[in-house]
Chimera marker file (.cmm) of the C-alpha trace (Angstrom):
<marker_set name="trace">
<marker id="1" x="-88.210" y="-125.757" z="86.862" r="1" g="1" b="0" radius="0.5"/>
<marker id="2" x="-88.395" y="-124.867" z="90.588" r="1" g="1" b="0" radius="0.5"/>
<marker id="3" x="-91.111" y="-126.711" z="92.241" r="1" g="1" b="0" radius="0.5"/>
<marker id="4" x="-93.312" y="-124.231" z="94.610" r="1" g="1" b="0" radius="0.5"/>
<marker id="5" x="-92.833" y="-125.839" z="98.412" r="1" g="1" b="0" radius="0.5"/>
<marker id="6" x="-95.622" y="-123.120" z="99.957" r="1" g="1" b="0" radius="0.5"/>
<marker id="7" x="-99.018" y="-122.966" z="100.546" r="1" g="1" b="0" radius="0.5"/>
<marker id="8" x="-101.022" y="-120.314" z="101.254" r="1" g="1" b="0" radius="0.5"/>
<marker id="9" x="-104.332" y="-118.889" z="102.124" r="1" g="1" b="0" radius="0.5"/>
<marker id="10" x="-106.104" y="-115.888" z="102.916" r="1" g="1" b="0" radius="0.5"/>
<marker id="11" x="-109.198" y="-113.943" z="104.319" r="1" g="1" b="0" radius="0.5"/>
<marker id="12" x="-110.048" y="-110.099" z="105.076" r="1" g="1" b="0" radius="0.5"/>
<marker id="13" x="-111.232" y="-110.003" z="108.777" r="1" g="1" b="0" radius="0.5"/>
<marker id="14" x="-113.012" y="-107.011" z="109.620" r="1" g="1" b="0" radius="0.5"/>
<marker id="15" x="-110.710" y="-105.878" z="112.334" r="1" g="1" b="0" radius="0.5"/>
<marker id="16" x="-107.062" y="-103.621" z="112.543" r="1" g="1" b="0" radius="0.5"/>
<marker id="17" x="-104.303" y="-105.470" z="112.071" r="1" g="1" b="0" radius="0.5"/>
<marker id="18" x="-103.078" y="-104.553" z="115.334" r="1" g="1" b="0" radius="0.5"/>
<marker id="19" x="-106.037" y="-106.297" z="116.871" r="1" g="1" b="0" radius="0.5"/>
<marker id="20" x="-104.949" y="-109.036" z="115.086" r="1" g="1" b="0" radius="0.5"/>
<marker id="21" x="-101.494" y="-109.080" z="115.551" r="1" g="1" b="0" radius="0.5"/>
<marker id="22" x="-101.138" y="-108.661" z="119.180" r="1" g="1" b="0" radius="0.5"/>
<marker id="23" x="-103.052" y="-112.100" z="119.040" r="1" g="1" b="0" radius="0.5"/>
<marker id="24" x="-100.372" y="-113.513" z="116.797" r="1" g="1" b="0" radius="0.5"/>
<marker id="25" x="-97.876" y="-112.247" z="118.444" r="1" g="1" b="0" radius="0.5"/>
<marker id="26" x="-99.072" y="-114.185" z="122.070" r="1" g="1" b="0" radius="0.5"/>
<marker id="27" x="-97.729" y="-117.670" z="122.052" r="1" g="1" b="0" radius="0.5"/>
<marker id="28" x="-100.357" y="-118.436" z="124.676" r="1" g="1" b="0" radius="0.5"/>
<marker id="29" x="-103.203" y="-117.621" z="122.485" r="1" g="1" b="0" radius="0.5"/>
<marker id="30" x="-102.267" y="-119.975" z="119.225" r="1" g="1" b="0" radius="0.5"/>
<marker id="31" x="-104.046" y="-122.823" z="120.563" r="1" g="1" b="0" radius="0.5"/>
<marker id="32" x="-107.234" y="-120.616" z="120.937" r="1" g="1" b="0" radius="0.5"/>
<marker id="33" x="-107.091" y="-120.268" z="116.775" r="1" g="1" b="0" radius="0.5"/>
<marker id="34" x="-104.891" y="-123.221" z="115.575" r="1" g="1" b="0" radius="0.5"/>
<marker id="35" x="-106.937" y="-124.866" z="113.030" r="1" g="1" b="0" radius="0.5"/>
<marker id="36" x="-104.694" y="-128.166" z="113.102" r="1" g="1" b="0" radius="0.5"/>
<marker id="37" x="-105.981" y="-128.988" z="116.768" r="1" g="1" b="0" radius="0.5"/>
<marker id="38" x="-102.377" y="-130.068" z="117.716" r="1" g="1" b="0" radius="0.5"/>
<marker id="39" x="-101.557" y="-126.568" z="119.790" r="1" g="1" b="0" radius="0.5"/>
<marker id="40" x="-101.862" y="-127.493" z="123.038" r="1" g="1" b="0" radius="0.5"/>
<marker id="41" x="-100.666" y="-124.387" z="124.908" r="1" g="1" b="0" radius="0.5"/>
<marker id="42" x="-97.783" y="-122.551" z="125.170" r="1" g="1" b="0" radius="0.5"/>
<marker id="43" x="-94.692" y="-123.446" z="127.696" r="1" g="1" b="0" radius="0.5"/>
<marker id="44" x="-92.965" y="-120.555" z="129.493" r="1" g="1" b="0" radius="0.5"/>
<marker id="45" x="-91.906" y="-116.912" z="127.960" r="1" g="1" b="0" radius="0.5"/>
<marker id="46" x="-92.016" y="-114.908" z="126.221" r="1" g="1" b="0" radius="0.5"/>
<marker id="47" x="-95.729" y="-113.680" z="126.448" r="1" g="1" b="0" radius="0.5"/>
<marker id="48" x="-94.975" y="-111.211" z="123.348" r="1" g="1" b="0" radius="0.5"/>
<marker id="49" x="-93.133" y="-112.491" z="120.409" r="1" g="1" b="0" radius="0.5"/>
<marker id="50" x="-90.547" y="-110.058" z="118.303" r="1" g="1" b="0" radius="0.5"/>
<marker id="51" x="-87.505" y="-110.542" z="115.783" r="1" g="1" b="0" radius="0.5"/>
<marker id="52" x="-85.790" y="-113.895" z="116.996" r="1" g="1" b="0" radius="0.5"/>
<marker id="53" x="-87.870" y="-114.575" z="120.161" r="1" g="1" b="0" radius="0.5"/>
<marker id="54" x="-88.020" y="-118.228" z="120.852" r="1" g="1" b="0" radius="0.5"/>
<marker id="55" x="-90.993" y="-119.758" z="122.257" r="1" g="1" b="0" radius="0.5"/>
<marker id="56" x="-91.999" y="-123.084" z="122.640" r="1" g="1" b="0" radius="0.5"/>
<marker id="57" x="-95.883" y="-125.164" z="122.253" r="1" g="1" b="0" radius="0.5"/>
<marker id="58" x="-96.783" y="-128.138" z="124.077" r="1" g="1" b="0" radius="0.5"/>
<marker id="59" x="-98.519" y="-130.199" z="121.170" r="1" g="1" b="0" radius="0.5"/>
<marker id="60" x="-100.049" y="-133.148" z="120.369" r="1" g="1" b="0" radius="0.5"/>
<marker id="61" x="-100.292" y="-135.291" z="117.198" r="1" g="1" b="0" radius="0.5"/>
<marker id="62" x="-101.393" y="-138.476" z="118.655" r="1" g="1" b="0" radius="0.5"/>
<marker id="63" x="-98.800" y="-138.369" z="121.596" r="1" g="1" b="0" radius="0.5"/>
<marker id="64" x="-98.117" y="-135.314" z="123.200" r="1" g="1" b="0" radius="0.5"/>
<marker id="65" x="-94.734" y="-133.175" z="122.556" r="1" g="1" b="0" radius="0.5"/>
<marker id="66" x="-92.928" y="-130.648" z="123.021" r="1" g="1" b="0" radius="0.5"/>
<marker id="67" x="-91.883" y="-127.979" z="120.397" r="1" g="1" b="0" radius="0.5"/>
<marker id="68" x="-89.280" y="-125.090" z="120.134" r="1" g="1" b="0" radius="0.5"/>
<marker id="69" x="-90.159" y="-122.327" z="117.613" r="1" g="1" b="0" radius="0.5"/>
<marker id="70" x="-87.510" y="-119.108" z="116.677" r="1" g="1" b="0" radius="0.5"/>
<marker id="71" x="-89.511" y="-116.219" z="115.111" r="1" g="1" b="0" radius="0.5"/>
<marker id="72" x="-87.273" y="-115.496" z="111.770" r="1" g="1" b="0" radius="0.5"/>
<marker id="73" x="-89.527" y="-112.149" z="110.295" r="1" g="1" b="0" radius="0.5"/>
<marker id="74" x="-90.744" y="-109.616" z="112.181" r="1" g="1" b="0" radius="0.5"/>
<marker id="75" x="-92.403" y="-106.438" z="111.566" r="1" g="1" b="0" radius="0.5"/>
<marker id="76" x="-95.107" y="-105.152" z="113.781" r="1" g="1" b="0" radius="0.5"/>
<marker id="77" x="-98.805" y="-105.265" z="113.009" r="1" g="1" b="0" radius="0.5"/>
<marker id="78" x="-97.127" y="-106.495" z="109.513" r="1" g="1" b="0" radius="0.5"/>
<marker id="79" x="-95.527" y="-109.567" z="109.730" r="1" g="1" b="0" radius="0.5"/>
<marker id="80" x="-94.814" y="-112.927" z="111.750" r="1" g="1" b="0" radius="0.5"/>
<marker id="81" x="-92.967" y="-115.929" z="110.980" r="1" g="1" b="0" radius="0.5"/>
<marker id="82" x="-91.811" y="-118.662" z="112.929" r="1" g="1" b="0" radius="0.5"/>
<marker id="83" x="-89.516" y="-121.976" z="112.288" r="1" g="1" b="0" radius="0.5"/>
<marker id="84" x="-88.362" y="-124.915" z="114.796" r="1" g="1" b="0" radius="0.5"/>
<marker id="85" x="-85.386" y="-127.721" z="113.924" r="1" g="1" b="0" radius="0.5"/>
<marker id="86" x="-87.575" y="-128.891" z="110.765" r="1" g="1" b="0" radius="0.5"/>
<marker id="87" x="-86.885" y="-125.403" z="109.119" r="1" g="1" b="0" radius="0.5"/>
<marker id="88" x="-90.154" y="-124.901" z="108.121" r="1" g="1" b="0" radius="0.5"/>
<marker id="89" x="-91.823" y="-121.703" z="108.142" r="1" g="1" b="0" radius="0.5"/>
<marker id="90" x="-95.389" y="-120.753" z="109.584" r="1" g="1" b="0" radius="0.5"/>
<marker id="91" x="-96.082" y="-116.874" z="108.051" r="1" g="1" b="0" radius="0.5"/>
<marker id="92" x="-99.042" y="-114.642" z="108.773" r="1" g="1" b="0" radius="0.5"/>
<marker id="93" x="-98.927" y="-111.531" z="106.691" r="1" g="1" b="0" radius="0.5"/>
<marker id="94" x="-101.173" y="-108.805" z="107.624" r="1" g="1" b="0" radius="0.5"/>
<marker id="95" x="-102.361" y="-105.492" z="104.885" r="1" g="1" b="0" radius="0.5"/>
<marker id="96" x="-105.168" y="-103.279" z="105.568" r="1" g="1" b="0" radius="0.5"/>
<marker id="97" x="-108.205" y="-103.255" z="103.586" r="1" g="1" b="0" radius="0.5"/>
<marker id="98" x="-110.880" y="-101.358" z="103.521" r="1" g="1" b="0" radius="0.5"/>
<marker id="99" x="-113.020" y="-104.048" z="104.905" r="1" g="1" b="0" radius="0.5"/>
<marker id="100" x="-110.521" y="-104.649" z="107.694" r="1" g="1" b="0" radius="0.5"/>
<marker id="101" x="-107.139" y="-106.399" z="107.478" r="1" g="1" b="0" radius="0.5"/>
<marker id="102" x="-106.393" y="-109.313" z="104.544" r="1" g="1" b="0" radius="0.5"/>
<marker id="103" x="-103.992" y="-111.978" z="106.785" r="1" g="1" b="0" radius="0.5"/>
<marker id="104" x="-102.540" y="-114.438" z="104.740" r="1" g="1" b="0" radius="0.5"/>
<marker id="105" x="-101.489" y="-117.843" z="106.635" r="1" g="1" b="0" radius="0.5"/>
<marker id="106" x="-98.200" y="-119.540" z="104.514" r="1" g="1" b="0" radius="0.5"/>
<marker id="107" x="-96.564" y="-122.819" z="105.593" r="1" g="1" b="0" radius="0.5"/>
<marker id="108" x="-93.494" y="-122.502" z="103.568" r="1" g="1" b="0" radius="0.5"/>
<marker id="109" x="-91.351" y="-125.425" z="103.413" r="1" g="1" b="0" radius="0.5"/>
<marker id="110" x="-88.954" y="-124.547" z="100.960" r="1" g="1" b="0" radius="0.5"/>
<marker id="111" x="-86.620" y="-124.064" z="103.965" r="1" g="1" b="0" radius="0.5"/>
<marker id="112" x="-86.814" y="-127.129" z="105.303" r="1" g="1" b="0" radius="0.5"/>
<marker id="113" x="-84.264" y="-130.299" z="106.103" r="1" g="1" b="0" radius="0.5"/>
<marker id="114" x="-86.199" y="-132.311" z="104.234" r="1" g="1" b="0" radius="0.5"/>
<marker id="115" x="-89.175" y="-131.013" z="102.012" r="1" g="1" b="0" radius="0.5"/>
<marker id="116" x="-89.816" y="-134.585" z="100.484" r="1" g="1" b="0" radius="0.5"/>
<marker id="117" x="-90.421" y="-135.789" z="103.364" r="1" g="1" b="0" radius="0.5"/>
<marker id="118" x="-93.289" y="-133.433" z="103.904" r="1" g="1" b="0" radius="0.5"/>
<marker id="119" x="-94.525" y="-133.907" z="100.629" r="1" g="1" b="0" radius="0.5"/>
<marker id="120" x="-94.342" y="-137.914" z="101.515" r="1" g="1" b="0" radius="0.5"/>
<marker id="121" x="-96.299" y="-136.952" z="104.743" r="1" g="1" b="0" radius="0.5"/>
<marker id="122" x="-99.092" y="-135.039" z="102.283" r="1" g="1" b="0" radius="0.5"/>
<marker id="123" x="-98.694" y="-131.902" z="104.327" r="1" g="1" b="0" radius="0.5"/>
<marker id="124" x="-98.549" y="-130.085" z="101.486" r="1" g="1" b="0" radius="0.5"/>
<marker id="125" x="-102.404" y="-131.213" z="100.434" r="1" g="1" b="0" radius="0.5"/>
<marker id="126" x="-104.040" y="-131.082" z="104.161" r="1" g="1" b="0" radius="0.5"/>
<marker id="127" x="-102.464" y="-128.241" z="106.099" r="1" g="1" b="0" radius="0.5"/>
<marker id="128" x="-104.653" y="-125.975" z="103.615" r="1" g="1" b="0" radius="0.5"/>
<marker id="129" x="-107.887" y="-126.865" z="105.010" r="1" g="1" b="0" radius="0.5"/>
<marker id="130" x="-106.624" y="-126.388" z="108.554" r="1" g="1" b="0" radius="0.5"/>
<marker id="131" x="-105.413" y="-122.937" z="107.644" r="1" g="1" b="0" radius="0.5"/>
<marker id="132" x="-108.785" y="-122.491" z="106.177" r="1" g="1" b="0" radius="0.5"/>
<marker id="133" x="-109.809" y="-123.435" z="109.907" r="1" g="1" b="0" radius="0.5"/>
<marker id="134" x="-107.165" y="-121.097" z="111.614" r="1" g="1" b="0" radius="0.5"/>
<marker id="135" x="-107.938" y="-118.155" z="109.987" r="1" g="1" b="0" radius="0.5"/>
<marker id="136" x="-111.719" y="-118.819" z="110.579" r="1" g="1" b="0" radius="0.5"/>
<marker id="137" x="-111.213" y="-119.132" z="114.054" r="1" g="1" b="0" radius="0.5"/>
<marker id="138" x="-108.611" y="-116.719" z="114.417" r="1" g="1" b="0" radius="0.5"/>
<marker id="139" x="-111.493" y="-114.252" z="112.776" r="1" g="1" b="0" radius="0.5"/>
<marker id="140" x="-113.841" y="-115.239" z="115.526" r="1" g="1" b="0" radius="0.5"/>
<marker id="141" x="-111.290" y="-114.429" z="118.303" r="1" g="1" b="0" radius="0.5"/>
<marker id="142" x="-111.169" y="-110.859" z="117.260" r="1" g="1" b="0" radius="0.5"/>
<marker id="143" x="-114.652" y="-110.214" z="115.776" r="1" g="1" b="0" radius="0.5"/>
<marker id="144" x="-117.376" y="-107.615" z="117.573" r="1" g="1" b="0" radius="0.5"/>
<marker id="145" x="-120.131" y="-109.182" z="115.219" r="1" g="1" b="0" radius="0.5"/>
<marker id="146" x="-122.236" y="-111.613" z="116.114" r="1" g="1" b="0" radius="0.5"/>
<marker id="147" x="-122.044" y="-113.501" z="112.543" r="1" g="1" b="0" radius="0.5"/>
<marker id="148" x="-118.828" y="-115.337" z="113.850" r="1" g="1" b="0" radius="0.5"/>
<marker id="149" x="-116.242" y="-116.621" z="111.582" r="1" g="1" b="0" radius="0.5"/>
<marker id="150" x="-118.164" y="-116.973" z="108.367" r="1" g="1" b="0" radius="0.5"/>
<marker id="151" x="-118.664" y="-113.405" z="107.379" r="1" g="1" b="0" radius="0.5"/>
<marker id="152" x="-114.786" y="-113.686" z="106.054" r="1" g="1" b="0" radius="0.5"/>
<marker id="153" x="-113.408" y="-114.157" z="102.633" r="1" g="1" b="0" radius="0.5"/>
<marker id="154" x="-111.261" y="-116.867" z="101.864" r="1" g="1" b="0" radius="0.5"/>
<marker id="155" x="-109.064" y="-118.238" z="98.987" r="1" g="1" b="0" radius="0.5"/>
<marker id="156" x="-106.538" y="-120.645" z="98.748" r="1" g="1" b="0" radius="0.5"/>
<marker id="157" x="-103.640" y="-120.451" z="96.427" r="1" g="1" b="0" radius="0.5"/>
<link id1="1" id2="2" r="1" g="1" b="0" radius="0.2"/>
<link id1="2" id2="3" r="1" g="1" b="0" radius="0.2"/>
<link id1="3" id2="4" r="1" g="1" b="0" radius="0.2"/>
<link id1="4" id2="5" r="1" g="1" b="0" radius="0.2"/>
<link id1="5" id2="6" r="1" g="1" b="0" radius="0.2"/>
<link id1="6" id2="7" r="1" g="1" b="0" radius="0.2"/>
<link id1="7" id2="8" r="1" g="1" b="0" radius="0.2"/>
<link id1="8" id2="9" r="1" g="1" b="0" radius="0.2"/>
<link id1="9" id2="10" r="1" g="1" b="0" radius="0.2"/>
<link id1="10" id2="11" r="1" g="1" b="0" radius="0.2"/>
<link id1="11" id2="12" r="1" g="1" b="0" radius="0.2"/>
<link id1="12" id2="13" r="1" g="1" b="0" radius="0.2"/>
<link id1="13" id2="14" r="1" g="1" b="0" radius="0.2"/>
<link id1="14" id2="15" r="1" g="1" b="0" radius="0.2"/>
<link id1="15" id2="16" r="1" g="1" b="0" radius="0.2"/>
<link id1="16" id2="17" r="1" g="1" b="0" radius="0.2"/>
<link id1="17" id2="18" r="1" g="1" b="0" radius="0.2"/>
<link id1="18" id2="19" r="1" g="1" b="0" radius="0.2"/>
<link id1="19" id2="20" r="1" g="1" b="0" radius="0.2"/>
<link id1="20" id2="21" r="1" g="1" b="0" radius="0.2"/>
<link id1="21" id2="22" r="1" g="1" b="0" radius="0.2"/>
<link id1="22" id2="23" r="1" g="1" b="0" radius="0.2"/>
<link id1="23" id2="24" r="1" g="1" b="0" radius="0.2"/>
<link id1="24" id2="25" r="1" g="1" b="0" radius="0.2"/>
<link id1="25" id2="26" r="1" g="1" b="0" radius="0.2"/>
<link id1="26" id2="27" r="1" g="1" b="0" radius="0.2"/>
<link id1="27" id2="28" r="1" g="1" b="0" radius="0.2"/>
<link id1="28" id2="29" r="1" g="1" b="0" radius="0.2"/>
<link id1="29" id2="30" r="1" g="1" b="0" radius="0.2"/>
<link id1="30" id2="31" r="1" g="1" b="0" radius="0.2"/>
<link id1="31" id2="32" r="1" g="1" b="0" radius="0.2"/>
<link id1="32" id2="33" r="1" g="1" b="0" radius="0.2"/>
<link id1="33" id2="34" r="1" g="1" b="0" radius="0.2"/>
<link id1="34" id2="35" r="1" g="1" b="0" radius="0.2"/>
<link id1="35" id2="36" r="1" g="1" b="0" radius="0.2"/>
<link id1="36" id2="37" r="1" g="1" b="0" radius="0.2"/>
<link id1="37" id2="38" r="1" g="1" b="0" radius="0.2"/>
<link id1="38" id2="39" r="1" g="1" b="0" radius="0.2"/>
<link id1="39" id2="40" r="1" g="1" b="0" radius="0.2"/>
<link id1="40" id2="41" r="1" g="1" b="0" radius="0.2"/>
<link id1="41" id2="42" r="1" g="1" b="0" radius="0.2"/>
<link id1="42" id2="43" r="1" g="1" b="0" radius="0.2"/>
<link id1="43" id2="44" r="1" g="1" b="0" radius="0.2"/>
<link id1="44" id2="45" r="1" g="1" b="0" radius="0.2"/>
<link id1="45" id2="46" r="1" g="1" b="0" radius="0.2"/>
<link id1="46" id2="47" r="1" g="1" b="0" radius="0.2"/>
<link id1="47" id2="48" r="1" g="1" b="0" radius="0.2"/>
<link id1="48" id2="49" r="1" g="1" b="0" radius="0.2"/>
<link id1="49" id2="50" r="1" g="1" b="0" radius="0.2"/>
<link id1="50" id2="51" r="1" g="1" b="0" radius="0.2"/>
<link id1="51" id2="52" r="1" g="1" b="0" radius="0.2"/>
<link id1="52" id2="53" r="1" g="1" b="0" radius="0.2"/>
<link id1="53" id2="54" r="1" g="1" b="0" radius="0.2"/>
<link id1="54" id2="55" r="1" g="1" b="0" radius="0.2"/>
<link id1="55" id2="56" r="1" g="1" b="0" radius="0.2"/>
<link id1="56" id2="57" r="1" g="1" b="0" radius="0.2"/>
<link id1="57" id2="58" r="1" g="1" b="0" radius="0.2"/>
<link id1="58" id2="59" r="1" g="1" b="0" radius="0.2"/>
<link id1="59" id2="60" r="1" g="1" b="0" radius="0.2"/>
<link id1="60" id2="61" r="1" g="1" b="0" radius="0.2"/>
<link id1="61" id2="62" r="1" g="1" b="0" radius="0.2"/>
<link id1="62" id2="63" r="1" g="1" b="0" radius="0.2"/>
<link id1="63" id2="64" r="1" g="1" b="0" radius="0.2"/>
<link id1="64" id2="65" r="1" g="1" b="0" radius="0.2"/>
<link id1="65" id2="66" r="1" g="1" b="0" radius="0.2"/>
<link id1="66" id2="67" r="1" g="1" b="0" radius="0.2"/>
<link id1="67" id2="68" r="1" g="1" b="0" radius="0.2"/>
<link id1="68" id2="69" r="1" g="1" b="0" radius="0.2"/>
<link id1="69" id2="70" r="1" g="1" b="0" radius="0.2"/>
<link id1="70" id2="71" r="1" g="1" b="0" radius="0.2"/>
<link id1="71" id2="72" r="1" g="1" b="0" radius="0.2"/>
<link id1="72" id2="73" r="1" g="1" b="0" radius="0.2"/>
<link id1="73" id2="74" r="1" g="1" b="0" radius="0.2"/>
<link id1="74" id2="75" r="1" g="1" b="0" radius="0.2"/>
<link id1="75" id2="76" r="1" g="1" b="0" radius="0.2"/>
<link id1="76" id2="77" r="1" g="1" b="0" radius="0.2"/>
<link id1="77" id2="78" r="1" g="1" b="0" radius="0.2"/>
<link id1="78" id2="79" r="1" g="1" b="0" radius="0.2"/>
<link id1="79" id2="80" r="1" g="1" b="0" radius="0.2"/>
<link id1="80" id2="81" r="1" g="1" b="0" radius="0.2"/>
<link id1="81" id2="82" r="1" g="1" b="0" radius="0.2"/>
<link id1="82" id2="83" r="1" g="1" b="0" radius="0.2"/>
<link id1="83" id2="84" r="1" g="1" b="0" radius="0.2"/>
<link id1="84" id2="85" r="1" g="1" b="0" radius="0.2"/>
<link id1="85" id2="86" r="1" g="1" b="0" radius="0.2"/>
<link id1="86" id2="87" r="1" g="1" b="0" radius="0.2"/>
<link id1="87" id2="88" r="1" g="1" b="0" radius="0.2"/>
<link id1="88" id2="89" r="1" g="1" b="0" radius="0.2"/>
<link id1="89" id2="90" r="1" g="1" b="0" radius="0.2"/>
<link id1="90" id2="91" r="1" g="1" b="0" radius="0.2"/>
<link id1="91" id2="92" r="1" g="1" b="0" radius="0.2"/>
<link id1="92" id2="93" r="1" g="1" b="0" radius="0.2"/>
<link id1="93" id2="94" r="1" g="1" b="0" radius="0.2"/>
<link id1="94" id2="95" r="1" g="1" b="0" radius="0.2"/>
<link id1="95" id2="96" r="1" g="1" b="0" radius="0.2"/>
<link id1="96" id2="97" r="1" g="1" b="0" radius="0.2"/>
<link id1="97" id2="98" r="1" g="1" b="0" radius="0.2"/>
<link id1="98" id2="99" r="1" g="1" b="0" radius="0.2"/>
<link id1="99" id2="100" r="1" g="1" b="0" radius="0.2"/>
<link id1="100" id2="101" r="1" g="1" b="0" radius="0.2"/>
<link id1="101" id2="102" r="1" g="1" b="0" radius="0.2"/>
<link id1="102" id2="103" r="1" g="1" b="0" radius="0.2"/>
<link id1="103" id2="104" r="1" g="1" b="0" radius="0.2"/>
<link id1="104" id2="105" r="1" g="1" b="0" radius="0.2"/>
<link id1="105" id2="106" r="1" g="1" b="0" radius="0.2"/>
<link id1="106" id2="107" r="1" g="1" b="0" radius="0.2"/>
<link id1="107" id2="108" r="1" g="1" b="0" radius="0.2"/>
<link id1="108" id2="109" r="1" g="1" b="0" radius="0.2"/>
<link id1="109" id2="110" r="1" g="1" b="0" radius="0.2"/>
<link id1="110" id2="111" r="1" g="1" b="0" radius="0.2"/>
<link id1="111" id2="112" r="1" g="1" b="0" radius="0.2"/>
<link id1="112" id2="113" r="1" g="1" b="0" radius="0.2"/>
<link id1="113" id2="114" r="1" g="1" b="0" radius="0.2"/>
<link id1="114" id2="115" r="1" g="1" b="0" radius="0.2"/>
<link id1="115" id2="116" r="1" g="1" b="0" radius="0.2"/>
<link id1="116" id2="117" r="1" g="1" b="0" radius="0.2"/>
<link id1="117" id2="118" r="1" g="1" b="0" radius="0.2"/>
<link id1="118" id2="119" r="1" g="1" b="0" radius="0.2"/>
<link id1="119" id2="120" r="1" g="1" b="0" radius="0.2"/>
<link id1="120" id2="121" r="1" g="1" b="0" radius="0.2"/>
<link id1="121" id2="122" r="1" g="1" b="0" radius="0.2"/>
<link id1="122" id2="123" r="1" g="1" b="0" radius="0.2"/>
<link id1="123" id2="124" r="1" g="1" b="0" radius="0.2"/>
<link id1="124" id2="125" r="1" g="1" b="0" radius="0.2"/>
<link id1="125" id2="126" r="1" g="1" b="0" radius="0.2"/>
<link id1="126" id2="127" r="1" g="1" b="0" radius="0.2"/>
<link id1="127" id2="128" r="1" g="1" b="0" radius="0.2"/>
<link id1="128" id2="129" r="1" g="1" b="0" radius="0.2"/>
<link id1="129" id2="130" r="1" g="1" b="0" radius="0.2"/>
<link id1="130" id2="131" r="1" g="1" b="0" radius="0.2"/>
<link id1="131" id2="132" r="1" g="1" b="0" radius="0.2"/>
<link id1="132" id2="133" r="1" g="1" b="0" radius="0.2"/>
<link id1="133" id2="134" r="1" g="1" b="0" radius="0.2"/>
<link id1="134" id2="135" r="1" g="1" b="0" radius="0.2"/>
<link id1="135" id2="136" r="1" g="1" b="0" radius="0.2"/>
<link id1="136" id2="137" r="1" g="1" b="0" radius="0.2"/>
<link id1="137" id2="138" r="1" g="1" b="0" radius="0.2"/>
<link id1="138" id2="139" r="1" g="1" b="0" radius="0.2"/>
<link id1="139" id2="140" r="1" g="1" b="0" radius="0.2"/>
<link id1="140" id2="141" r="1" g="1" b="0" radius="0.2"/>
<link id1="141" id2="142" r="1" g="1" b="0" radius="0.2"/>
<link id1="142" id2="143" r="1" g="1" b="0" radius="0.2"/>
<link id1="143" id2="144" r="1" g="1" b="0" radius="0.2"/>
<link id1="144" id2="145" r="1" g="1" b="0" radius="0.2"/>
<link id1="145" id2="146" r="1" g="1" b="0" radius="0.2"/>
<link id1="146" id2="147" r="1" g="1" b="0" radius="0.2"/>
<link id1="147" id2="148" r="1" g="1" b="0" radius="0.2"/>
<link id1="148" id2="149" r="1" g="1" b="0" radius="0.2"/>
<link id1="149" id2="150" r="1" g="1" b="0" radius="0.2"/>
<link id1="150" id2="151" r="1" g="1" b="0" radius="0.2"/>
<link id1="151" id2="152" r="1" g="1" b="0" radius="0.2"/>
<link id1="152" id2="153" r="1" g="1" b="0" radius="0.2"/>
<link id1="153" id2="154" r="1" g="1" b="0" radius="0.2"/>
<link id1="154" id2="155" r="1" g="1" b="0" radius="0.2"/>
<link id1="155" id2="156" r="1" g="1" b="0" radius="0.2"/>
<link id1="156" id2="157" r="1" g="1" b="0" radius="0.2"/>
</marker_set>
């Protein structure tokens, strides 16, 4: 049997999913919502992301460095993913509700050179919680309403 190498959660944000996209789409906003706290900011172009765009983040998990991203799906106001050299995959799916827009945040590492060693790292077990976070925050970025980032849904699965 195939062992599942993704994670995801979700929330609805009340806001369009164009709202929320053009935020996605902005390499120099993703530290302003990363949940991780290792997005530093973003180094040179482009300022909007689209089908195979690269982009790269200055980071830091305990030392600072530098990382180079290739967005690998792409469909406006729909759909973003982006991979660097570990093949990994960061997703954000985006559907309209009627309470505003369910985004759904996937670290898929099925793709990647070496998906044990991510396991080994326990990736798979914390980056959940800091989705949880990103999507929070990512909520407040784009929210009119004063009730911040808790008035969202969430689930993981």
């Amino acid at each position: 049997m195939a062992r599942n190498r993704s994670v995801s959660v979700e929330r609805v944000i009340p806001a369009t999913a164009e709202r929320i996209f053009d935020i996605l789409a902005d390499p120099s906003r993703h530290q302003d919502f990363d949940g991780s706290d290792t997005v530093r900011s973003a180094r040179g172009e482009p300022t909007r992301l689209a089908m195979g765009s690269r982009f790269s983040m200055n980071m830091k998990m305990g030392v600072p460095y530098l990382i180079s991203n290739k967005v690998v799906e792409f469909e406006e106001n729909r759909l973003i993913a982006w991979r660097h050299f570990g093949r990994h995959i960061w997703r954000y799916e985006l559907e309209p509700t009627e309470d505003g827009t369910r985004v759904r945040e996937t670290f898929d590492w099925s793709t990647s050179l070496f998906p044990r060693g991510i396991e080994l790292m326990g990736y798979d077990r914390s980056h959940p919680a800091n989705m949880e976070l990103t999507l929070q925050r990512l909520e407040a970025l784009v929210s009119d309403e004063t009730e911040g980032p808790e008035s969202g849904r969430s689930q993981v699965s």
